[in-house]
mmCIF file of the N, C-alpha and C atoms, coordinates in Angstrom:
data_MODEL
# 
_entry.id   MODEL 
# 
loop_
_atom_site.group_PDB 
_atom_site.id 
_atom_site.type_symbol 
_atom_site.label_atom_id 
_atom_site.label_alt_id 
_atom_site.label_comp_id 
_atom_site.label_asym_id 
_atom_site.label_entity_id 
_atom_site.label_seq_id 
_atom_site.pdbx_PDB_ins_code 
_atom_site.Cartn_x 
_atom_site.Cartn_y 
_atom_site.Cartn_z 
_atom_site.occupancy 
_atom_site.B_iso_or_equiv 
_atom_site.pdbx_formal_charge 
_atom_site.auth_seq_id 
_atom_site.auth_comp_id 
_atom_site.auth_asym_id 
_atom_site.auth_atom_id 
_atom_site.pdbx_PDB_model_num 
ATOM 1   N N  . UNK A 1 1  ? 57.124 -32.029 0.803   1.00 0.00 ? 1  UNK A N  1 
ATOM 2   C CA . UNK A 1 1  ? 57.034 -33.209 1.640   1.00 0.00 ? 1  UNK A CA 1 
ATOM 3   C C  . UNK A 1 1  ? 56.436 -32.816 2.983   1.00 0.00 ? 1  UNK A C  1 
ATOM 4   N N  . UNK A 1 2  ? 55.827 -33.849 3.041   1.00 0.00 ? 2  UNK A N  1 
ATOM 5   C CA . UNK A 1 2  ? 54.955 -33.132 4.728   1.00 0.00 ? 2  UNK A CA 1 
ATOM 6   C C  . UNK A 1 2  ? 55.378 -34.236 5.709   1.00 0.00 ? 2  UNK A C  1 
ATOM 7   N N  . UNK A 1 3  ? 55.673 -33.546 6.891   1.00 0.00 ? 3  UNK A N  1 
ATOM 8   C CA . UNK A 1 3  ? 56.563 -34.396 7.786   1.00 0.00 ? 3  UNK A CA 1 
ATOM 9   C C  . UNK A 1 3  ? 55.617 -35.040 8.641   1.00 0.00 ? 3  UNK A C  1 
ATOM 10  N N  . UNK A 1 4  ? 56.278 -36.186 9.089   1.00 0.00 ? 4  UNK A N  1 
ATOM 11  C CA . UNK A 1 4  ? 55.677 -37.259 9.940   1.00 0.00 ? 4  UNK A CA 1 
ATOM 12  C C  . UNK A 1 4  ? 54.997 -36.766 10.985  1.00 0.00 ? 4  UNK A C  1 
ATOM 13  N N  . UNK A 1 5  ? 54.339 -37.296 11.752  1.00 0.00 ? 5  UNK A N  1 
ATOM 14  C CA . UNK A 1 5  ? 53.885 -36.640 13.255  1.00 0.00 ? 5  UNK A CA 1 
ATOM 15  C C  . UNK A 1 5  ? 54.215 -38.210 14.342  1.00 0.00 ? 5  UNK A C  1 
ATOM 16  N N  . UNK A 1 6  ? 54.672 -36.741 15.362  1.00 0.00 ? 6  UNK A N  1 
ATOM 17  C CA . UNK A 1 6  ? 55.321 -38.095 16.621  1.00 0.00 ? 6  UNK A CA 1 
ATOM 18  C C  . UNK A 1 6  ? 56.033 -39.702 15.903  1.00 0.00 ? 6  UNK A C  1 
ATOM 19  N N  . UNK A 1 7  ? 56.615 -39.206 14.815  1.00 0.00 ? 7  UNK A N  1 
ATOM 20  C CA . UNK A 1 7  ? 57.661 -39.693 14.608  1.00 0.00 ? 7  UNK A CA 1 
ATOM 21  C C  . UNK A 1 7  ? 57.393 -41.301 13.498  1.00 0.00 ? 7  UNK A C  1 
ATOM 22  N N  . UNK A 1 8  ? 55.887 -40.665 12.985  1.00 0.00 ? 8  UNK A N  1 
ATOM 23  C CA . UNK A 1 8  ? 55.207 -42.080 12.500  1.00 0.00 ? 8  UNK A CA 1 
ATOM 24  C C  . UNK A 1 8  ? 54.812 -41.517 11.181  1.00 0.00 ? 8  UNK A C  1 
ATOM 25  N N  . UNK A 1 9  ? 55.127 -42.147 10.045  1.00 0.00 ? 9  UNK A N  1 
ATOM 26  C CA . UNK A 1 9  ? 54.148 -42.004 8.825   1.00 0.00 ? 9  UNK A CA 1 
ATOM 27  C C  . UNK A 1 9  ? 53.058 -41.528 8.472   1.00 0.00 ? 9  UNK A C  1 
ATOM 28  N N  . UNK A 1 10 ? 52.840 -40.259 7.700   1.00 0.00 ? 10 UNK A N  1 
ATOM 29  C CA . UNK A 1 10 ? 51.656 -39.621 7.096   1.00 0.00 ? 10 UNK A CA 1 
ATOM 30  C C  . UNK A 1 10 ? 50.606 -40.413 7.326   1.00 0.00 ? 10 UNK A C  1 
ATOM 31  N N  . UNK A 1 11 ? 49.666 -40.617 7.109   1.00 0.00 ? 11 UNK A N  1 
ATOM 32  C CA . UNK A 1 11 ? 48.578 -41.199 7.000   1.00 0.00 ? 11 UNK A CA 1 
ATOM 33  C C  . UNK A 1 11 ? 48.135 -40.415 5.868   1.00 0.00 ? 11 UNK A C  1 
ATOM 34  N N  . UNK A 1 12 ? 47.783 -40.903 4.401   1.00 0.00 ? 12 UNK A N  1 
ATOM 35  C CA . UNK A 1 12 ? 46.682 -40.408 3.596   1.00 0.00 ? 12 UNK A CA 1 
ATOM 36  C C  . UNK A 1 12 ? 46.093 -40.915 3.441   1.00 0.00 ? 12 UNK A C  1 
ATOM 37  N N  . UNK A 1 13 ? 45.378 -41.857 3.400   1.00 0.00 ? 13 UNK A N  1 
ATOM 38  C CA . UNK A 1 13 ? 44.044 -42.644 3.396   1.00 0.00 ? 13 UNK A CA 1 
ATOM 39  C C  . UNK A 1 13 ? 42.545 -42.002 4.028   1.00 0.00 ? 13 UNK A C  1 
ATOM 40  N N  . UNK A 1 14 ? 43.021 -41.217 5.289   1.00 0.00 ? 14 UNK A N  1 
ATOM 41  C CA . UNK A 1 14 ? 41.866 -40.589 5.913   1.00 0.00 ? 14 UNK A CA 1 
ATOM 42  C C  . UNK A 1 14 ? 40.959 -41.838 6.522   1.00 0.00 ? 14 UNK A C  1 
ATOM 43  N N  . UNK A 1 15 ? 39.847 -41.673 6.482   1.00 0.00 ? 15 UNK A N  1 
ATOM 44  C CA . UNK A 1 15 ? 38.733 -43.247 6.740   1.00 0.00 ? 15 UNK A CA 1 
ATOM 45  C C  . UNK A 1 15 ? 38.361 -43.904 6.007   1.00 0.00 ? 15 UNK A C  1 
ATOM 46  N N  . UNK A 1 16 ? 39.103 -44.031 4.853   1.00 0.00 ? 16 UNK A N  1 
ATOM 47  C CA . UNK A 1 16 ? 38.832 -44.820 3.509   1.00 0.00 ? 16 UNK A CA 1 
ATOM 48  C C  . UNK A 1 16 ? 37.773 -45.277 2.834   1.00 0.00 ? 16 UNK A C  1 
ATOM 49  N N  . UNK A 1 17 ? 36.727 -43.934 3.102   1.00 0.00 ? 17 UNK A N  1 
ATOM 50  C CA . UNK A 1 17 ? 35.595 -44.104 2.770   1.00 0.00 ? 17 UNK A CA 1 
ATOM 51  C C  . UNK A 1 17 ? 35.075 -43.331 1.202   1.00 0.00 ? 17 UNK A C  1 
ATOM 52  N N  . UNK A 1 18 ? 36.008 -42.254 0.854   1.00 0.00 ? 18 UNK A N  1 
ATOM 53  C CA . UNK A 1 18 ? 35.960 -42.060 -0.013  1.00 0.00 ? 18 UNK A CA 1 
ATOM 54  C C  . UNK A 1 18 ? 37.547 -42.566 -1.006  1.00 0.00 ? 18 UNK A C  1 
ATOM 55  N N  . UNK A 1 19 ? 37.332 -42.721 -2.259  1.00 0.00 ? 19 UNK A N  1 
ATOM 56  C CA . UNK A 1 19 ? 38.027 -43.349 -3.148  1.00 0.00 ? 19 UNK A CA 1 
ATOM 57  C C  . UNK A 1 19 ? 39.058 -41.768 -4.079  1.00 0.00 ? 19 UNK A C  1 
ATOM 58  N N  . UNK A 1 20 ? 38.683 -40.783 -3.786  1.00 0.00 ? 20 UNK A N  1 
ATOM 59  C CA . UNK A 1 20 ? 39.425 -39.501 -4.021  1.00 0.00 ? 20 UNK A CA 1 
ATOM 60  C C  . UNK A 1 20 ? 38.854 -38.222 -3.361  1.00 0.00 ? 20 UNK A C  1 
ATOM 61  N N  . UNK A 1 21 ? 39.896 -37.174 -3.614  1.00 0.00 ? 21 UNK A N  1 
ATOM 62  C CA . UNK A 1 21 ? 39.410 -36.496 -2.486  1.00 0.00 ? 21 UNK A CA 1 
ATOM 63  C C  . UNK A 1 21 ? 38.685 -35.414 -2.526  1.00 0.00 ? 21 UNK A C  1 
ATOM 64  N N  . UNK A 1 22 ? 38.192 -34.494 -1.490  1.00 0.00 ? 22 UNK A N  1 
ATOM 65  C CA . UNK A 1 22 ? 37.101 -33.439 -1.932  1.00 0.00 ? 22 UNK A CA 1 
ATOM 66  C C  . UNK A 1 22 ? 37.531 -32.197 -1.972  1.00 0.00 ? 22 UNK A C  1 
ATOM 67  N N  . UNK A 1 23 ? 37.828 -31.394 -2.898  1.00 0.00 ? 23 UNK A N  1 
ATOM 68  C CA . UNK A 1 23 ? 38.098 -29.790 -2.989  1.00 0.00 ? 23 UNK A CA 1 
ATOM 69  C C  . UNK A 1 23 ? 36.785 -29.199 -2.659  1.00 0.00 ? 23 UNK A C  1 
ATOM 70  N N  . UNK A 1 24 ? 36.404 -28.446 -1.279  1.00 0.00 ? 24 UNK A N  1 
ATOM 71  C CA . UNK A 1 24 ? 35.483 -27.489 -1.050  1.00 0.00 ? 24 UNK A CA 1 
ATOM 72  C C  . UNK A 1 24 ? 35.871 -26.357 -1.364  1.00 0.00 ? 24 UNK A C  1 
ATOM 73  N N  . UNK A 1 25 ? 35.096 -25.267 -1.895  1.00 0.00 ? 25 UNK A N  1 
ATOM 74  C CA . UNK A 1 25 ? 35.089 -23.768 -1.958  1.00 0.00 ? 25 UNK A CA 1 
ATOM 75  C C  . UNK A 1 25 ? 35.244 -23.331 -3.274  1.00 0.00 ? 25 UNK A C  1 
ATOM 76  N N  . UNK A 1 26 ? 35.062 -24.293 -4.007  1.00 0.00 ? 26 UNK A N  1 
ATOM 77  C CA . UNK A 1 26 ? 35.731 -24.084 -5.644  1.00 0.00 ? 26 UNK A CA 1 
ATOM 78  C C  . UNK A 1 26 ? 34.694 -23.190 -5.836  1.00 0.00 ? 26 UNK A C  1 
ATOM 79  N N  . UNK A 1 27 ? 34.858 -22.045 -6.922  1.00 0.00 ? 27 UNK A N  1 
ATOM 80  C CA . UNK A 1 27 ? 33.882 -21.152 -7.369  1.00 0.00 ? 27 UNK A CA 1 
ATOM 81  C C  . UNK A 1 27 ? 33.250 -20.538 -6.495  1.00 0.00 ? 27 UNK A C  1 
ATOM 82  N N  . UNK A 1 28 ? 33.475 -19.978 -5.378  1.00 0.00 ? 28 UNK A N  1 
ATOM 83  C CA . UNK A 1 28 ? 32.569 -19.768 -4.509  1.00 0.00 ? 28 UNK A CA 1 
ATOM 84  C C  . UNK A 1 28 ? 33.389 -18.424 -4.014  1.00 0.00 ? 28 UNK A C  1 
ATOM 85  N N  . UNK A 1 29 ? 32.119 -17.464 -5.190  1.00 0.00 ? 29 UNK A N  1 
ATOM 86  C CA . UNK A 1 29 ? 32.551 -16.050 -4.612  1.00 0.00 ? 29 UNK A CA 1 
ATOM 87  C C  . UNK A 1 29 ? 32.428 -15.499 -3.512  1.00 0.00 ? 29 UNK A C  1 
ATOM 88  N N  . UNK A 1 30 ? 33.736 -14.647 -2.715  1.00 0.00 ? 30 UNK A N  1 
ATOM 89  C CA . UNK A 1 30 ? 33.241 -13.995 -1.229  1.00 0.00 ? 30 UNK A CA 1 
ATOM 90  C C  . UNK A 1 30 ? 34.045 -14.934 -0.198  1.00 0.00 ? 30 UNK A C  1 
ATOM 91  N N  . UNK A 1 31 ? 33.914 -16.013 -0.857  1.00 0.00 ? 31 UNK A N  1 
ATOM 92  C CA . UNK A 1 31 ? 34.620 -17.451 0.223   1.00 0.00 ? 31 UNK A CA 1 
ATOM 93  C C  . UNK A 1 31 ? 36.831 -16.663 0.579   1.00 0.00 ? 31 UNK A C  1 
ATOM 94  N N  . UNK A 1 32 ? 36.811 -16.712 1.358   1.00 0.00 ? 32 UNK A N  1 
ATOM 95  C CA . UNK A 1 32 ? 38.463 -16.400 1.534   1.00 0.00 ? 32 UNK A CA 1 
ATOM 96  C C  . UNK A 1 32 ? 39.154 -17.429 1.207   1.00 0.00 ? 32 UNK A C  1 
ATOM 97  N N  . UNK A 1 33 ? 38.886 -18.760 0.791   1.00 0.00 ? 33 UNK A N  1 
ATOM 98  C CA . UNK A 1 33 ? 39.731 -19.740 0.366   1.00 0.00 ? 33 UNK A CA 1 
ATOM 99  C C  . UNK A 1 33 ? 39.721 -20.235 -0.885  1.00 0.00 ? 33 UNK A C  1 
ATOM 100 N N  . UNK A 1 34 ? 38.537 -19.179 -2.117  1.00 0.00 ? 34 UNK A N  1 
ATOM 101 C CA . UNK A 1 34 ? 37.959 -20.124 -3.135  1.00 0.00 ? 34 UNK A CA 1 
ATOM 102 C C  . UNK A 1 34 ? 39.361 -20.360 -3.795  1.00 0.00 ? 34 UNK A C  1 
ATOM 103 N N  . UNK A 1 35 ? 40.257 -18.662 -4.278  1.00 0.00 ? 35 UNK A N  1 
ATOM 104 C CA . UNK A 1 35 ? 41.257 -19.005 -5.368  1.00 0.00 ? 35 UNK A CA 1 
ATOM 105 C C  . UNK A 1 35 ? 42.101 -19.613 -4.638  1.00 0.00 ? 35 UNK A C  1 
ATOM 106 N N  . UNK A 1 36 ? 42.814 -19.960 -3.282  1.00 0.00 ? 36 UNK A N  1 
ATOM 107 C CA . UNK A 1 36 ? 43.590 -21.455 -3.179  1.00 0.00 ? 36 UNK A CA 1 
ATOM 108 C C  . UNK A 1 36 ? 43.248 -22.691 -3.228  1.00 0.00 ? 36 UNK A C  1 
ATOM 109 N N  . UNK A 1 37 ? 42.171 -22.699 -3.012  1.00 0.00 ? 37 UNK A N  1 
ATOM 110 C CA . UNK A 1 37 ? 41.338 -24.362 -3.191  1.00 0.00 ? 37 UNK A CA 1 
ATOM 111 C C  . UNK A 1 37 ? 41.433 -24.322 -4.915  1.00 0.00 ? 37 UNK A C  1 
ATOM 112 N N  . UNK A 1 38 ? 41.242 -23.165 -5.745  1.00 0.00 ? 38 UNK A N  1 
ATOM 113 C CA . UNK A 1 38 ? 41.252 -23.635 -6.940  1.00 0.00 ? 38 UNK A CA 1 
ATOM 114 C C  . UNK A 1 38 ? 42.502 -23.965 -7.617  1.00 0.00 ? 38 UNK A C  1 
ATOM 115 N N  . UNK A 1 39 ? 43.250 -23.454 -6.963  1.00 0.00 ? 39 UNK A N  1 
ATOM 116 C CA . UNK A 1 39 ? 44.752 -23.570 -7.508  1.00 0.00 ? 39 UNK A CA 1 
ATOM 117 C C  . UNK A 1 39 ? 44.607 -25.355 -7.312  1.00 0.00 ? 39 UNK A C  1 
ATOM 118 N N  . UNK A 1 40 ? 44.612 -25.629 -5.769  1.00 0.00 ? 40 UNK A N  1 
ATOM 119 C CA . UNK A 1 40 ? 44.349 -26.884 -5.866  1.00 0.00 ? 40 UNK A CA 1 
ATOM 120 C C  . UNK A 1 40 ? 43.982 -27.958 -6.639  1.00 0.00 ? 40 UNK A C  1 
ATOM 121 N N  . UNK A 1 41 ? 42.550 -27.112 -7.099  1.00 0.00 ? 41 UNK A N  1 
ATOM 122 C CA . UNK A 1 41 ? 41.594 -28.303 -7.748  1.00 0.00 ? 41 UNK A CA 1 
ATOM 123 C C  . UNK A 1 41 ? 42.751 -28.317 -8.801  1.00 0.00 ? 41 UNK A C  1 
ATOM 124 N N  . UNK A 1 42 ? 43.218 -27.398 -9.803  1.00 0.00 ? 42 UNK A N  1 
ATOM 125 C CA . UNK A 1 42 ? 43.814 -27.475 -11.380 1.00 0.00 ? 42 UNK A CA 1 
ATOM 126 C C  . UNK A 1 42 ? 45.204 -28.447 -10.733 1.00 0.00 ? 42 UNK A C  1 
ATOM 127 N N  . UNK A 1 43 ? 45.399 -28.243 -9.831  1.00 0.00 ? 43 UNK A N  1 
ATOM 128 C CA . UNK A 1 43 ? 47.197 -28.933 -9.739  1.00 0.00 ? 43 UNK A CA 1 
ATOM 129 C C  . UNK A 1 43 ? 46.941 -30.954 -9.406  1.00 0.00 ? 43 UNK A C  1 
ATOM 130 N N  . UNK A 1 44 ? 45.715 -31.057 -8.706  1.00 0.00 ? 44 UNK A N  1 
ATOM 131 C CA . UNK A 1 44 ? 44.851 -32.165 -8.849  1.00 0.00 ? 44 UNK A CA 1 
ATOM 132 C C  . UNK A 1 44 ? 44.784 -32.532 -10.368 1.00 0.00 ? 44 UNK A C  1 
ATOM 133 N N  . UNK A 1 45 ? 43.998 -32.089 -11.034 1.00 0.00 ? 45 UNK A N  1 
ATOM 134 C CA . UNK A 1 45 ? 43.300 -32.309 -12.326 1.00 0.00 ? 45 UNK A CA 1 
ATOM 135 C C  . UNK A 1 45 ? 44.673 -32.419 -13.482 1.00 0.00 ? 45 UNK A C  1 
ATOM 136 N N  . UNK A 1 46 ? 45.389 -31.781 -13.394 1.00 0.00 ? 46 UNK A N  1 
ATOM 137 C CA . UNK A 1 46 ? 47.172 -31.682 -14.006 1.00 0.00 ? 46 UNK A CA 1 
ATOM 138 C C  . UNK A 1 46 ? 48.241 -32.584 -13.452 1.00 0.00 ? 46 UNK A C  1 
ATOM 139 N N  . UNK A 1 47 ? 48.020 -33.453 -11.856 1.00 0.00 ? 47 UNK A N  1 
ATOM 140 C CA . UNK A 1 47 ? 48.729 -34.673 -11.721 1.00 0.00 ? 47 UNK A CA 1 
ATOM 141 C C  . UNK A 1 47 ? 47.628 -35.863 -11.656 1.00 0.00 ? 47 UNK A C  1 
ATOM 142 N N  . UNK A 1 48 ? 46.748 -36.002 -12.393 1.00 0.00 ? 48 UNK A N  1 
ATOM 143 C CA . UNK A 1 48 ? 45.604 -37.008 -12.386 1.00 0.00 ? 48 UNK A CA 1 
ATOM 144 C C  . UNK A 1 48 ? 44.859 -37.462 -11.090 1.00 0.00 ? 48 UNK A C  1 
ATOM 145 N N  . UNK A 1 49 ? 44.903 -36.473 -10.009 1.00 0.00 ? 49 UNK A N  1 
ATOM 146 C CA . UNK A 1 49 ? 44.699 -37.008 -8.805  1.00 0.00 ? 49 UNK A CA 1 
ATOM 147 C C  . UNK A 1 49 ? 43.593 -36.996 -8.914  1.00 0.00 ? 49 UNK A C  1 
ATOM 148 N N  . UNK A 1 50 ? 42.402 -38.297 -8.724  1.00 0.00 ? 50 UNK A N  1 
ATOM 149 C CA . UNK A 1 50 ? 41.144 -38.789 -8.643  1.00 0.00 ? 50 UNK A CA 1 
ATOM 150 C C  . UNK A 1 50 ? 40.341 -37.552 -7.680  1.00 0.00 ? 50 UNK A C  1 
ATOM 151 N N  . UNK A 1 51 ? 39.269 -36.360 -7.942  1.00 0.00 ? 51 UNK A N  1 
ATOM 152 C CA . UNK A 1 51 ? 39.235 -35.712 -7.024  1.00 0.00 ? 51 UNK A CA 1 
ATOM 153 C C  . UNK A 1 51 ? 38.096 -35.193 -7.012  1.00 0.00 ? 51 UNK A C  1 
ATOM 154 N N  . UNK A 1 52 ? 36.922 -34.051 -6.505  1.00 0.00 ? 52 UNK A N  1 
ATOM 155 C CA . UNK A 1 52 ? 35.712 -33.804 -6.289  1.00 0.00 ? 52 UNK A CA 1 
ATOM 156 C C  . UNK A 1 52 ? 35.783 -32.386 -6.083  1.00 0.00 ? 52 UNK A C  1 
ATOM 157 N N  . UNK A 1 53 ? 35.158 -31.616 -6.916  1.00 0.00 ? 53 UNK A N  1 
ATOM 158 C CA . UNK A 1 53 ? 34.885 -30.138 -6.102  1.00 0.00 ? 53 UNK A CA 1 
ATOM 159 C C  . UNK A 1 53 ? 33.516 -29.739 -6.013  1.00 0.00 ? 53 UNK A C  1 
ATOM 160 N N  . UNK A 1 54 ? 33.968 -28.978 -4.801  1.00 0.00 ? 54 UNK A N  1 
ATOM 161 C CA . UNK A 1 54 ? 32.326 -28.414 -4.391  1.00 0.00 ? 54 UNK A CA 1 
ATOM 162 C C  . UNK A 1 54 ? 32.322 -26.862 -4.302  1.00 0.00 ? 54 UNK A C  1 
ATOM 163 N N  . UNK A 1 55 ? 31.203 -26.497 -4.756  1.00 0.00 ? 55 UNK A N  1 
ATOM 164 C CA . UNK A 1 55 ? 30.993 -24.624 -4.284  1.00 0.00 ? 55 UNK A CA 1 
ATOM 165 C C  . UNK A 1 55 ? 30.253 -24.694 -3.160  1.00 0.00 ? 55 UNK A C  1 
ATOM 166 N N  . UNK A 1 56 ? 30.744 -23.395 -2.140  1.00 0.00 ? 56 UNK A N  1 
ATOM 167 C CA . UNK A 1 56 ? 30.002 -23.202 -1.145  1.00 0.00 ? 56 UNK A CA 1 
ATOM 168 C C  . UNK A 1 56 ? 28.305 -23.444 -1.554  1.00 0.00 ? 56 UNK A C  1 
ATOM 169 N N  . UNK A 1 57 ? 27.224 -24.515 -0.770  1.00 0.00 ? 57 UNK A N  1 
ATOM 170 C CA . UNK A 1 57 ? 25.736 -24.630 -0.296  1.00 0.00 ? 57 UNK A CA 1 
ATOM 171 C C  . UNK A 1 57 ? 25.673 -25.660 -0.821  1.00 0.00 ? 57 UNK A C  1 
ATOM 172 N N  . UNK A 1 58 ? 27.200 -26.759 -1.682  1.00 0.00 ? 58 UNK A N  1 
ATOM 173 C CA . UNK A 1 58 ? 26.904 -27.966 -2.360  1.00 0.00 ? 58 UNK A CA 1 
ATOM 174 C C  . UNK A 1 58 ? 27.029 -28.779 -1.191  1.00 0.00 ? 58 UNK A C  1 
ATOM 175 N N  . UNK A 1 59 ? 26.768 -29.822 -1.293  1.00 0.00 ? 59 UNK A N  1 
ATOM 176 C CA . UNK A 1 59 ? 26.736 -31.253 -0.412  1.00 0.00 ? 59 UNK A CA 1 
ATOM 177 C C  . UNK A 1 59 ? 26.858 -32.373 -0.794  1.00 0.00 ? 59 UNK A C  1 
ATOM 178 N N  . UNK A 1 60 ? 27.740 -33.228 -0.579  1.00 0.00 ? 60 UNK A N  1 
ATOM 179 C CA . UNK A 1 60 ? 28.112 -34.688 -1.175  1.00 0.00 ? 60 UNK A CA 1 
ATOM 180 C C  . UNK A 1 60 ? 27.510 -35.581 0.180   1.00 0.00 ? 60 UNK A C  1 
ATOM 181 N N  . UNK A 1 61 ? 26.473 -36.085 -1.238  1.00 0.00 ? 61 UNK A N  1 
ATOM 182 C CA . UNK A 1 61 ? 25.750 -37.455 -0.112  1.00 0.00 ? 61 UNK A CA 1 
ATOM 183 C C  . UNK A 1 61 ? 25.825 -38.572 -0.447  1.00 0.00 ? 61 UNK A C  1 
ATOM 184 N N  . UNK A 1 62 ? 26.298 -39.855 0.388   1.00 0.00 ? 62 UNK A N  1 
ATOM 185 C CA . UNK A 1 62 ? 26.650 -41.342 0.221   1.00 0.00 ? 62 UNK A CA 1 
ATOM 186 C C  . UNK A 1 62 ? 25.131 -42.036 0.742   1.00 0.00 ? 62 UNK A C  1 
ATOM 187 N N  . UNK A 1 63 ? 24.775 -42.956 0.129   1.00 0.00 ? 63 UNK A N  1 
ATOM 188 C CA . UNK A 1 63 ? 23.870 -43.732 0.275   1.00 0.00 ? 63 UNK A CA 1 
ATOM 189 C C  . UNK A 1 63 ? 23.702 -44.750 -0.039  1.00 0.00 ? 63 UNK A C  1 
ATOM 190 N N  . UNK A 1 64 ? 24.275 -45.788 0.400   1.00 0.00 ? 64 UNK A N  1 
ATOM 191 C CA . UNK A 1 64 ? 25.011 -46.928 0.127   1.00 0.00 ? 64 UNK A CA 1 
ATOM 192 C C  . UNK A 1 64 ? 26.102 -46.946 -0.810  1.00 0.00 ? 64 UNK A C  1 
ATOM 193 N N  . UNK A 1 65 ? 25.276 -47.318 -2.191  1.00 0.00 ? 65 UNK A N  1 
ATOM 194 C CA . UNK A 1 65 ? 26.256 -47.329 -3.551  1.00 0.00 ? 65 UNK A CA 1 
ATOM 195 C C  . UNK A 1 65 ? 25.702 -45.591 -4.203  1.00 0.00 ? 65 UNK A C  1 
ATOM 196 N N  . UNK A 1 66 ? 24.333 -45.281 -3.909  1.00 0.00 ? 66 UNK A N  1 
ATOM 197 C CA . UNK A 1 66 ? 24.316 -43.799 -4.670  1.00 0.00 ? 66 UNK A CA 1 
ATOM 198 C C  . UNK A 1 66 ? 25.151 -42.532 -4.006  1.00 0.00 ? 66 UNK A C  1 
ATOM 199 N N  . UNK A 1 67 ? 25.242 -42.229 -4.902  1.00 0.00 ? 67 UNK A N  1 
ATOM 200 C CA . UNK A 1 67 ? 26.603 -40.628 -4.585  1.00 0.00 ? 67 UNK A CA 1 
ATOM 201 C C  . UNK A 1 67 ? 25.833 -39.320 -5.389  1.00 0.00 ? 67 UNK A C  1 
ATOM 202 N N  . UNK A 1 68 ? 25.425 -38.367 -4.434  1.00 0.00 ? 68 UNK A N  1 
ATOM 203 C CA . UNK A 1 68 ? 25.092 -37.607 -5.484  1.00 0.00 ? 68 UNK A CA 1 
ATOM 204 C C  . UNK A 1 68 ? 25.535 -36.375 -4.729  1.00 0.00 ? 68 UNK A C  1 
ATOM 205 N N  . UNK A 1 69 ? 25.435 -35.259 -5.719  1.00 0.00 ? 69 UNK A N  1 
ATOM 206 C CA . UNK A 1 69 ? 25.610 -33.792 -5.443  1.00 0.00 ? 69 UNK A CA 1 
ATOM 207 C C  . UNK A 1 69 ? 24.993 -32.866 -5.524  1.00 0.00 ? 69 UNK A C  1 
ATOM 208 N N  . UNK A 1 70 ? 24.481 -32.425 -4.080  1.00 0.00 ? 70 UNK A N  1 
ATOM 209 C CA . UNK A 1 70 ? 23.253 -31.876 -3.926  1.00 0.00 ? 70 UNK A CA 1 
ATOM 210 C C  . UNK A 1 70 ? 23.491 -30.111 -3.897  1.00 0.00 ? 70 UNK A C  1 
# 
């Protein structure tokens, strides 16, 4: 459980611009965070959490309705 701040409700929504969320560093040898971000991604993917991974030099671009991964 992650605790409130100044005494007010989590916020997970973020800017509600994306619809699930983004795992950076996945696969990305050399990176110091790849194998905890991956633990991540699988514990995501094992409670159905709607979600995105990226390897280090990928880029997620919005363009109106197109989404792609560059």
């Amino acid at each position: 459980m992650v605790p409130g701040t100044y005494g007010e409700p989590v916020a997970w929504e973020g800017l509600g611009i994306l619809d699930h969320a983004v795992v950076p560093h996945v696969d990305s040898p050399g990176h110091p965070e790849t194998e905890a971000l991956g633990v991540v991604a699988v514990n995501y993917r094992a409670d159905g959490t709607p979600h995105l991974t990226l390897r280090d030099g990928q880029a997620l671009v919005i363009d109106g309705e197109d989404t792609r991964i560059y």
